[in-house]
N, C-alpha and C positions, 0 to 999 in steps of 0.2 A: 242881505244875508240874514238867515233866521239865529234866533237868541241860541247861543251856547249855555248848554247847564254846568255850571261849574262846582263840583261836587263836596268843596268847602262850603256853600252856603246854601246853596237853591234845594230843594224840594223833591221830593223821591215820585216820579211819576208812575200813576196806575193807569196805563194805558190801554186795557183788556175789554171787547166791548160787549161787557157783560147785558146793555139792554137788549140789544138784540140776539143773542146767543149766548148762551150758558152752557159748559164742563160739568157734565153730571158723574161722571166717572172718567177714571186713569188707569192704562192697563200699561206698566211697566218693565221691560225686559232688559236688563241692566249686566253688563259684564265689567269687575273693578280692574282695572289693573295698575298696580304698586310699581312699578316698574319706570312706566311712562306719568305716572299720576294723571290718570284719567277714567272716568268713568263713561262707557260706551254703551249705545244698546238702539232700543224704539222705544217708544210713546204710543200706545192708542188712545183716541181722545174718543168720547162717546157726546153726542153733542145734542141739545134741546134747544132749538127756538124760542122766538120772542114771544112768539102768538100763542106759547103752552105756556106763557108763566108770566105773570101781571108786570108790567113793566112800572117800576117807579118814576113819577114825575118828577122833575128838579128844574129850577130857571137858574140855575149857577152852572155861567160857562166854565168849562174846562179845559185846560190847556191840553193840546194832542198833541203828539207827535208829525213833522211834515219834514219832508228831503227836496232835493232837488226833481226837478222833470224827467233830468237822468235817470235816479235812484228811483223815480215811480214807475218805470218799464220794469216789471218783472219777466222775470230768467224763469227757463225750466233746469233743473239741476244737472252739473255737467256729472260725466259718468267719475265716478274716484280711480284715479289712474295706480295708486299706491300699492300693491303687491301682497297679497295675504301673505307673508314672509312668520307670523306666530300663530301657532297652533293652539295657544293657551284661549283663543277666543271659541266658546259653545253657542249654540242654540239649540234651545229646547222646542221653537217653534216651526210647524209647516207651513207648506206654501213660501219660502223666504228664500228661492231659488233665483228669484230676479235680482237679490239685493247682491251687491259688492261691499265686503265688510272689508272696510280700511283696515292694515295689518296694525296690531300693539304695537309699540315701541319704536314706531317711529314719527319722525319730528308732524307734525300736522301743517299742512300746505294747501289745504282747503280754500283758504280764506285769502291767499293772497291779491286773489284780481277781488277781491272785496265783494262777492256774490252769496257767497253762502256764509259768511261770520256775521258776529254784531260787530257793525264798524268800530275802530278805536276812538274816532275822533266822535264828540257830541252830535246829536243831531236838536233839531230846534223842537221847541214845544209852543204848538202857538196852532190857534184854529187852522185849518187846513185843510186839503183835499183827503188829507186821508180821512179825518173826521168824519167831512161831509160823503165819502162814499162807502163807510161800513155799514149804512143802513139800506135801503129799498128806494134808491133816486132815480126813477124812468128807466134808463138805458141801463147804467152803471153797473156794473157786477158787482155782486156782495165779495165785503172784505172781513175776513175773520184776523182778529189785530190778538194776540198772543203778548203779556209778561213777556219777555226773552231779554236775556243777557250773559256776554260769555263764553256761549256756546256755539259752535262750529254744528248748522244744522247743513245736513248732508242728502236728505231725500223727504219729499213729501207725496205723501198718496190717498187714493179712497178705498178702505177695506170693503169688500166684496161680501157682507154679512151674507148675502142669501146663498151664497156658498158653504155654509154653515151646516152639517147634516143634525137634523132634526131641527131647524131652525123656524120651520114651516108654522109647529104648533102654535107661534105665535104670533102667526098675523093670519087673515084671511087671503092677505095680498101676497104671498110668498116674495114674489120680485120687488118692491118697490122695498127699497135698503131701509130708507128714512124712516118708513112705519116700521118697519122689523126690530130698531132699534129705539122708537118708542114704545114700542110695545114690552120692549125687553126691561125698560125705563121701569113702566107702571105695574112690572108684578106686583104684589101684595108684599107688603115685611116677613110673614113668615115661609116667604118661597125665597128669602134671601141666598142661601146657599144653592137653588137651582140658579138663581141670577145671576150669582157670581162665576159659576160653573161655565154661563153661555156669552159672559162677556170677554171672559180667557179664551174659548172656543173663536169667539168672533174675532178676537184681537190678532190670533194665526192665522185666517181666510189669507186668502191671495191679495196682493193689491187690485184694480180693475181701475188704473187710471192715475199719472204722477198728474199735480197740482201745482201751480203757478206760487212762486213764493219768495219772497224777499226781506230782509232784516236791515235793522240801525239798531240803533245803540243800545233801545229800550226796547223793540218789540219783534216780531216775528210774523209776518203780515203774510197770509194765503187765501189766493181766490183760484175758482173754478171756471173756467171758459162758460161761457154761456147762463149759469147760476147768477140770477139777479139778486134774489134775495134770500134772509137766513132761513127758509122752511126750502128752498129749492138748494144750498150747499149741501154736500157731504156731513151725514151726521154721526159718520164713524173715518175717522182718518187716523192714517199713523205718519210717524215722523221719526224719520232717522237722522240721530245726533250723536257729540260726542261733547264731553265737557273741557275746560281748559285747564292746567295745571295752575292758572292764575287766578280761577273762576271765584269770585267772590262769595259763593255761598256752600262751601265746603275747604277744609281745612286739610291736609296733607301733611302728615307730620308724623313722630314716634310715641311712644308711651312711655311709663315711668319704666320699662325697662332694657328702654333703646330699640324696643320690635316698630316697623311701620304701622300707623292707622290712619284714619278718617273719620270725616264725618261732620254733620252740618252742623253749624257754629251760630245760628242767629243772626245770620246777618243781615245789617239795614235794608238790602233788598231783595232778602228772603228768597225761595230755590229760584228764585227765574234763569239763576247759574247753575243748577241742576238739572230743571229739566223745562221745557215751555209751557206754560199757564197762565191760569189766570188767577190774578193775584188779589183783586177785591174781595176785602170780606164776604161779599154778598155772593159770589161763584161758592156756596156750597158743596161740597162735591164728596165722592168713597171713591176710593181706589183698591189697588191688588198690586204686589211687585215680585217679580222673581229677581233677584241677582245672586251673582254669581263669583265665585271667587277663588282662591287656592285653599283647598281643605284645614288644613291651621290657623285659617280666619274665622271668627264669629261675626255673625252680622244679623245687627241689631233693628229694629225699623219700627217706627209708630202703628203696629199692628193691634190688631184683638187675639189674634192666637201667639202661642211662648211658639214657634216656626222651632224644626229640626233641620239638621242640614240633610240634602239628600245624593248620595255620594256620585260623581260625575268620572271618567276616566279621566287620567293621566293626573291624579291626585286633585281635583278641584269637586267644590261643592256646592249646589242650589240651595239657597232658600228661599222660602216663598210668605208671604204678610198680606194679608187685608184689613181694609178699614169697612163697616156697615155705618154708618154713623154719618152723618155729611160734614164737610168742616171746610173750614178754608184750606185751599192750598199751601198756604203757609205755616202749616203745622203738621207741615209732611217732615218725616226727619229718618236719618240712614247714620250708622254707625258702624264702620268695619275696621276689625282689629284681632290681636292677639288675645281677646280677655279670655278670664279664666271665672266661674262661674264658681261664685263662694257661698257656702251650705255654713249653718252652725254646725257645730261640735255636736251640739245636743240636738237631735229635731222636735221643734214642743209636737205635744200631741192636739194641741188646741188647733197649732196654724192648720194641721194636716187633716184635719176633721172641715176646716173653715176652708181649704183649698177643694176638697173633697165636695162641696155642698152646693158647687154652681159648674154645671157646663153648661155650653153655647148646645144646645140641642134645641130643634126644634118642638119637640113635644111639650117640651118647660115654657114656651113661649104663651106666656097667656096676660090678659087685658088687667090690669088693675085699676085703672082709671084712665083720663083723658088728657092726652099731652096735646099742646098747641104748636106743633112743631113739623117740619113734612114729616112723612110715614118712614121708620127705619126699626128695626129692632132694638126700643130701646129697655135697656135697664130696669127705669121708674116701671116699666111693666109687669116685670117679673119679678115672681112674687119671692123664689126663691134671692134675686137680687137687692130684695129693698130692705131683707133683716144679714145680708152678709157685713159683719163688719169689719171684716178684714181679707181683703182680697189676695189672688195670688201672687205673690210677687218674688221676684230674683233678684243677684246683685252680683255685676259682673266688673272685673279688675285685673288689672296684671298681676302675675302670681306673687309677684315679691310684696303683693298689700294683701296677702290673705289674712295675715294677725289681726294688722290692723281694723279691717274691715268687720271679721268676727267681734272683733270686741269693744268696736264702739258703735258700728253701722247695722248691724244686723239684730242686735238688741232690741234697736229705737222702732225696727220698723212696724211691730203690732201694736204696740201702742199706740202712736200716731196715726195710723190708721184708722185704729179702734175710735181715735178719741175725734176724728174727722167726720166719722161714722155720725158718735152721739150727737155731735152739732149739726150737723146740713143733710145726715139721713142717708139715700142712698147715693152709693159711689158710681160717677157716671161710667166708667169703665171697668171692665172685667180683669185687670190684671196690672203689673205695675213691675218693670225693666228699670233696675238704677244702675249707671254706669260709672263709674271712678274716672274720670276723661284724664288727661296728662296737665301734666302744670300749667303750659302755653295756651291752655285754652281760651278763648277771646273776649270772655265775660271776666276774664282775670287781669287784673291790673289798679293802677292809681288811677287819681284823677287830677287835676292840672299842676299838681304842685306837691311840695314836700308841705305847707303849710296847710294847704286842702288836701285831705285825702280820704273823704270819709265815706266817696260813693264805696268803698271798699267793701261795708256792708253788708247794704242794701241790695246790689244789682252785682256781686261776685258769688261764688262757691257752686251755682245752683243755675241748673237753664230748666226748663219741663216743656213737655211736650207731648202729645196724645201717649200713655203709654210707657213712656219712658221718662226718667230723671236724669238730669248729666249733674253730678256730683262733685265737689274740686276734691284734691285727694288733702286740700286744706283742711275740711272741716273732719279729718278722721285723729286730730290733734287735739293734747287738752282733754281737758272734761267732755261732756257728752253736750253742751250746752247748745255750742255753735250747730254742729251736727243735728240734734234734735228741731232746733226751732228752721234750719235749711228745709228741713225734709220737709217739715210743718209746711210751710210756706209754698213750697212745690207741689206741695199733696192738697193744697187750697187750691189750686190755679185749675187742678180737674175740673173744679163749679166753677170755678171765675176767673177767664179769660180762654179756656178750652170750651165745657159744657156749654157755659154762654158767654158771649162775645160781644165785643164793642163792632157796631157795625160801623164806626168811623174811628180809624184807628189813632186819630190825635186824641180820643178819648182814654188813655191808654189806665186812667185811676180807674177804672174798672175792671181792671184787671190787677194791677200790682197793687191798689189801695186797698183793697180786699182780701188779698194774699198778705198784705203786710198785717193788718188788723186782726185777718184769721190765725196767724203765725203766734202769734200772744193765745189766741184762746183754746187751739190745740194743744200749745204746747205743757201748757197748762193742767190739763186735761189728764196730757200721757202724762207727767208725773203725777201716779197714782198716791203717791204719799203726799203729796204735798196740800196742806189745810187749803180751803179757800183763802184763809186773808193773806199767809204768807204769799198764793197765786197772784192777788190783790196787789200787793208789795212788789210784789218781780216786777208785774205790771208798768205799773208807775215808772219804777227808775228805767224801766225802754220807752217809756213815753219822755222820761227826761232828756235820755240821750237820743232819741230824734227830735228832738223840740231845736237843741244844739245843732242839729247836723242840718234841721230847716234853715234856722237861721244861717248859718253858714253858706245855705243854695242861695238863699237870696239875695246874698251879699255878693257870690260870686258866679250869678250868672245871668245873661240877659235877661230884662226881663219879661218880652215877649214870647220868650222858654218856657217863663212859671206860670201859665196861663192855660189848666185843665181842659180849657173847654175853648180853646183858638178860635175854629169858624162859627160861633157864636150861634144866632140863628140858621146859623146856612149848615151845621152842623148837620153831615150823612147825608147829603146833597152830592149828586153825579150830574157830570153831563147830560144830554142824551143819549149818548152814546154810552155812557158806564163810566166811564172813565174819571178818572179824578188823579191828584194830587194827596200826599202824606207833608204836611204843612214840618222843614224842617228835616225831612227825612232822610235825608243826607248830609246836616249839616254834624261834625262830629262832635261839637258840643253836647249835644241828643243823648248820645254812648251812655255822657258822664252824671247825665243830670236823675235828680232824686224824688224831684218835685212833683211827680206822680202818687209815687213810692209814699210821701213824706203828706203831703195836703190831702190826699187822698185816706191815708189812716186816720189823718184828726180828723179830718169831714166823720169818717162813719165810726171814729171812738168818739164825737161830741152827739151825734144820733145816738148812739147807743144811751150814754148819759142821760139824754134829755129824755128818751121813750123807759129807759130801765132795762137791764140786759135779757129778762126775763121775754119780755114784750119784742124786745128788737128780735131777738134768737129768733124767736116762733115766728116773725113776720120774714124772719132770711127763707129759713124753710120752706116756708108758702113760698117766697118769689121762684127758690131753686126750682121748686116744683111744677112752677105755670111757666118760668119763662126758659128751663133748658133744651138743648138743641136747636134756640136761637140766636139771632145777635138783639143788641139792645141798644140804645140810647140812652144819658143818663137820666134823661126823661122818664122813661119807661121806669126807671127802679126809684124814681123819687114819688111823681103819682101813684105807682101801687104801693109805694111808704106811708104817704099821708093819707091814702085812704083806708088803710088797715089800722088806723093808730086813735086813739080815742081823742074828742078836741080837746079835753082839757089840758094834753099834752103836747099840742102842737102851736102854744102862743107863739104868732113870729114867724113860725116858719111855714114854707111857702117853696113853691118850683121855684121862682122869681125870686126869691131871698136867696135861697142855694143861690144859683144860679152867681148871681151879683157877687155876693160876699165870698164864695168857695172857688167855684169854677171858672169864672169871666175874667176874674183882678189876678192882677201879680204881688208878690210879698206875702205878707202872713194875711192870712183874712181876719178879720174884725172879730168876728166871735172868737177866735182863738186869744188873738190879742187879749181879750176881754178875760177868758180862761186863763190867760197868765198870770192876770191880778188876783184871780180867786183862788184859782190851785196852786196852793204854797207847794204842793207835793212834785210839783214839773220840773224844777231844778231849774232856773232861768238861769243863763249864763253871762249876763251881763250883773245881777246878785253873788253867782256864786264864785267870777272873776272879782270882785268888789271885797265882800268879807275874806277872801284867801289873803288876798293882797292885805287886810286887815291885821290879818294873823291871828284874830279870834280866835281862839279855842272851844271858846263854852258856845257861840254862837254862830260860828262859819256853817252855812249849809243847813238852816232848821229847816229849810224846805227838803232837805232828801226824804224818800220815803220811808215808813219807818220798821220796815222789814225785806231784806237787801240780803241777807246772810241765812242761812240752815241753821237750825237751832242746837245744833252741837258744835258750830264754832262761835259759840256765843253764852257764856254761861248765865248770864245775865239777861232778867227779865224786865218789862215794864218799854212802852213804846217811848217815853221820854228819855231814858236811859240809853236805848239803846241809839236813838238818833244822835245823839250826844255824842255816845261813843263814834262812830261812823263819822260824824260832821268833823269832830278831832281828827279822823285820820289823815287827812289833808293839810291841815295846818300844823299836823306833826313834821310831815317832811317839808315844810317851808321851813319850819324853826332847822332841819337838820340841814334844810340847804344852808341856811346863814349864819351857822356857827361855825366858827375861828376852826381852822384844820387842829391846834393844838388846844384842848379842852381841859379843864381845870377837874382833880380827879373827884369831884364833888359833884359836878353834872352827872345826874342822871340820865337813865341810857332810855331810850323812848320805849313803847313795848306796841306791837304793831302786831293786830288782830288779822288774820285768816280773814281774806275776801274772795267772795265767786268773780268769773268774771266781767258780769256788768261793771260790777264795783269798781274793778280792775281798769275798767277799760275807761270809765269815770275820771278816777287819782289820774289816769297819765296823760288825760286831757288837760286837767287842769294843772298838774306837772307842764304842760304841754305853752301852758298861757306865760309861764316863768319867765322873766328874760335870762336868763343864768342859773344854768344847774351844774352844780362841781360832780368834778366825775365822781369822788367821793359818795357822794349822793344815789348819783346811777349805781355806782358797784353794790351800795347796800336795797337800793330796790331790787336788785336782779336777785341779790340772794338771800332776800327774805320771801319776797313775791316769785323765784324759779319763772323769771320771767319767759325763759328762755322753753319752756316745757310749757306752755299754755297756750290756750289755742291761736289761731292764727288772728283774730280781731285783734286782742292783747300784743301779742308782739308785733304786731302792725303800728301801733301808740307807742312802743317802745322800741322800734326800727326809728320811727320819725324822732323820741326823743335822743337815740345813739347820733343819726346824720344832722340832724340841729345842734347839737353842742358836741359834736366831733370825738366822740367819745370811741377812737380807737381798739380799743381794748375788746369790744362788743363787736369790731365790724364781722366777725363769722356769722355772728346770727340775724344781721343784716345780709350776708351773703347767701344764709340759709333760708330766707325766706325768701328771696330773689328766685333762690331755685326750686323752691318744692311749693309757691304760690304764687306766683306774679306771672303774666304773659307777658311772653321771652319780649314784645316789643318794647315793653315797659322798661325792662332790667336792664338795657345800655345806660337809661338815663341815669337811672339811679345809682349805678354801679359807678357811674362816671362823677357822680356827687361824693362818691364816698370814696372815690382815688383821691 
């Protein structure tokens, strides 16, 4: 019997065989329906060969997927017996006279004799025939092995391109399909919008031929009668599918105002539950989507154009999105809802001048230097694109957050923009969708414990995605802090981990260690008042409080988890076949963990230090500039680190020292270690557990850093002074924890300075470490500190200090934060700690 994956522990397979066949484009025709929860439609897939594109070598085998003998006879698709019984389904497209559209709304039956679903039960992963017959074996027909999961596929076909009128100009051979569609491949970049024009044309043609095809758990497997190999398949197919109300990679649910929405969620195995692909970094690919839906929906999607809706009978509406750009599949993203599209009060006249200064025309398309990247209409070319510092952007929510959104959210966003600009140069995309998602969004939540809880963070409030930001409607609380540095962080991930990408995704600190690190220096930035040291100062104390939250990952999670860089050498290594393994990628521990997040900012805040920010800056820039629109290795960005950097600057370090000390080891790495003894300014929590407990006053905490506060809550000058002050405020409320309830009328009353909420969020950590806090104590933190009105970080520390010493009295604002930030799976548990 072959090995069962068992989705607690084992391994997220990439089953796609991308050596031999590559997805160069997605033509998607999508109808939603709220009703049944499910999204319905076709796939056209446009498809390129082995033998047009360098195949990568790799000696690391890879586990495939293989079924029984049984399950290897594939089926041609039985007809759908189901009865078009709702009218609410359209098509925009011709030639679709053959298809049988399963009616909405009702129960799906597809899948019962187990021929056209992904089976429920596991299938094995382990060398096998399927492997061995996706490539060019003698007899053997070529097999095109498809991402799939979840989905109930219903018809596969060969589109008929040369049915295409005017399709001729682009080959010499009118009839041979396969060249018509490379050739459509190889226009030039700036014939992008005729391309795109002839791929939607193509995607309607007729079918001319159903296709052999078969599903398990992980893939969606179709071969051609007589097609041996990938230059002799179909290199335009479509596939008729439908999604499941279960499907793991889209979320079904309401918004904060009780209307239904959707929309994809990040999930560990990313759209393969949306639509069939290929899911390896390396399948590059642009798409185009039409969907469809009831006219009171918006719908949102990782486009280049801000899409209209276009009005449809019987009150429903098209919209339609393209990607020019190649990207992974999994950074396709769809959001459909009732939002409501929030404008300031005021419109500056700057944004509207800077919205005004760039279209997608092709006339503006002109060469400014040399990108090493395939050919696509990029950015870095245009000239008008590489001085725009603030692109177009929206910001859509349910109507009942309109206030809030003006007046915390809508503010932050030119600056942060702007100040993304001044650091990394041009913005790789032309425009910028932020959405308010509903509270149960899936990146919301705790992490294992009331004692642990700090991925809260890091990896909550904030998802991004080509184009678009999903936002928690958490960080519209509070000060502007939380909200500001989210956005930061999302609006870094355009360069790093969108723009360019980790070509092995267990490399994932290339993405989130670079967004966390750039999150400090935009944020920075956009406050325009703010001096450099005070910038300086912020700094430091978020470097304190993730030094804290490091330690705490390491304490509390495997630690074959904490290890940046897992398959070591064999790192970005496939099959022959393409295929690979996401090391852990289904293991749910994954979700919680920080340790990207966290090693991966001191890795490039101790670079920084060692070269000078001046020096690092200008070498980031260079790299955006030579290596966007590809993926990368952490290789790739460490050799063109040290070779840009002068030697007097580089004692020590070395690929091979990274490597070892940062990305290979689990725990803290060594040089860091090393930075703990020298940087008094990190806040070591094992120091500043030590003097609290001391109850020092003059001395608890000299290592904070020594400007933490805004200088009008602070009347007092001098860096000694003022740390002084700050290091007492903690060992004030120990002295107030441990004094007698009745106090003699001679005690003096403590006097408790105005803190931002780093500070904030500091105190209720080490509050946090107390064994016993009298509620006396909580009642005068909450209503000195309004704990209760600060953002959601802050009373996140002060939910956990209410449900650790059972401090009743507070539990509203424990149940108020259950509901307007936590994902609903989260809030039984908690809810049931605090019954």
């Amino acid at each position: 019997m072959d090995k069962k994956l068992d989705p607690s522990r084992d391994d997220l397979p990439l089953v796609a065989n991308t050596s031999h066949i590559l997805v160069k484009h997605y033509v998607l025709d999508l109808d939603v329906d709220f009703e049944s929860q499910v999204i319905e439609g076709t796939i056209v897939l446009f498809l390129e060969s082995g033998n047009r594109f360098k195949k990568r070598s790799s000696s690391t085998e890879v586990a495939c997927p293989s079924e029984s003998n049984e399950a290897c006879k594939f089926r041609m698709p039985e007809p759908c017996q189901i009865p078009v019984t709702n009218t609410k389904t359209f098509s925009s497209k011709i030639g679709y006279n053959d298809f049988v559209i399963c009616g909405k709304g009702e129960k799906d039956t597809s899948g019962k004799d187990g021929n056209h679903d992904n089976q429920e039960q596991a299938s094995g992963i382990s060398s096998s025939k399927y492997c061995c017959d996706t490539g060019n074996h003698g007899s053997e027909e070529f097999l095109l092995v498809l991402d799939c999961c979840d989905l109930s596929v219903l018809k596969v076909e060969e589109v008929d391109v040369a049915a295409v009128p005017g399709i001729e100009k682009f080959t010499r051979s009118p009839k041979l399909r396969n060249q018509i569609v490379h050739e459509l491949m190889a226009l030039p970049a700036d014939r992008w919008r005729e391309q795109l024009d002839y791929y939607a044309r193509c995607s309607q043609a007729p079918g001319c031929g159903e296709l052999l095809f078969d599903t398990d758990t992980w893939s969606l497997q179709i071969r051609k009668t007589g097609a041996q190999t990938a230059t002799d398949f179909p290199h335009a197919i479509r596939i008729q599918y439908r999604t499941k109300p279960q499907g793991r990679s889209v979320t079904w649910t309401s918004d904060q105002s009780g209307r239904p929405c959707v929309y994809t969620v990040g999930s560990p195995i990313n759209n393969r539950a949306l639509f069939p692909c290929q899911e390896p970094p390396v399948a590059m690919s642009t798409w185009q989507a039409t969907v469809r839906a009831a006219a009171s929906f918006v719908v949102l999607m990782s486009g280049e154009n801000s899409a209209k809706p276009t009005q449809l009978q019987e009150d429903y509406s098209s919209w339609h999105y393209y990607v020019t750009m190649p990207m992974p599949a999994s950074t396709f993203t769809i959001a459909v809802g009732s939002w409501t599209e929030m404008k300031p009060e005021i419109c500056s006249s700057n944004d509207v001048a800077t919205e005004r200064s760039f279209s997608p025309s092709e006339a503006d398309f002109r060469y400014i230097g040399v990108c090493g990247h395939m050919e696509y209409p990029c950015r870095f070319q245009k000239a008008s694109a590489t001085t725009q510092k603030i692109i177009p952007h929206r910001v859509f929510a349910p109507a009942c957050l309109k206030g809030a959104c003006q007046e915390t959210l809508l503010p932050l966003i030119p600056p942060c923009l702007s100040a993304a600009h001044s650091v990394l140069g041009t913005h790789p995309f032309s425009r910028l969708d932020i959405l308010i998602v509903p509270a149960n969004f899936s990146s919301l939540g705790m992490a294992r414990s009331l004692i642990y809880l700090e991925w809260y963070d890091l990896k909550t409030s904030s998802f991004c995605i080509p184009h678009i930001v999903f936002l928690s409607q958490s960080t519209l609380t509070g000060m502007s802090q939380l909200c500001g540095t989210r956005l930061c962080h999302e609006i870094a991930h355009a360069w790093f981990g969108l723009a360019i990408g980790a070509r092995d995704w267990t490399e994932e600190w290339l993405s989130e260690g670079f967004a966390t690190h750039l999150e400090d220096v935009f944020w920075a930035k956009a406050q325009q008042q703010l001096a450099p040291h005070e910038a300086r100062e912020q700094q430091e104390l978020r470097a304190c409080l993730r030094w804290r939250r490091l330690q705490d990952e390491v304490q509390n999670s495997p630690e074959e988890m904490q290890v940046l860089r897992p398959n070591k050498e064999k790192t970005g290594h496939v099959s022959d076949s393409g295929s690979s393994v996401i090391r852990h990628g289904l293991n749910p521990e994954k979700v919680f963990m920080q340790v990207h997040y966290l090693k991966g900012y001191f890795l490039l805040r101790f670079l920084a230090k060692r070269l000078g920010e001046d020096t690092y800056f200008s070498f980031l820039r260079k790299f955006v500039h030579t290596f966007h629109g590809q993926l990368i290795l952490s290789q790739d960005f460490l050799q063109m680190l040290l070779e840009n950097i002068p030697e007097e600057k580089r004692p020590e370090l070395s690929v091979g020292n990274i490597f070892r000390d940062w990305l290979e080891s689990s725990g803290i790495p060594q040089p860091l270690q090393r930075e703990r003894q020298a940087l008094a300014e990190c806040g070591l929590a094992q120091q500043v557990s030590a003097e609290v407990s001391a109850g020092d006053a003059v001395h608890a905490f000299p290592f904070l850093p020594p400007r933490a506060v805004g200088p009008a809550l602070h009347p007092w000058r001098g860096a000694r002074d003022r740390r002084r002050r700050r290091a007492t405020t903690v060992a004030k409320w120990v002295r107030v924890n441990r004094r007698p309830r009745k106090r003699k009328r001679k005690d003096r009353e403590e006097v408790f300075e105005k803190l931002l909420p780093d500070q904030l969020v500091l105190l209720l950590e080490h509050l946090l470490e107390q064994k016993t806090v009298t509620p006396r104590t909580l009642q005068s933190l909450e209503r000195i500190y309004r704990l209760s009105e600060q953002d959601a970080e802050v009373r996140h520390r002060w939910c956990e200090l209410i449900v650790k010493h059972k401090y009743t009295k507070a539990y509203r604002d424990v149940e108020r934060f259950l509901q307007e930030d936590q994902e609903r799976s989260q809030r039984e548990s908690f809810s049931c700690i605090c019954s």
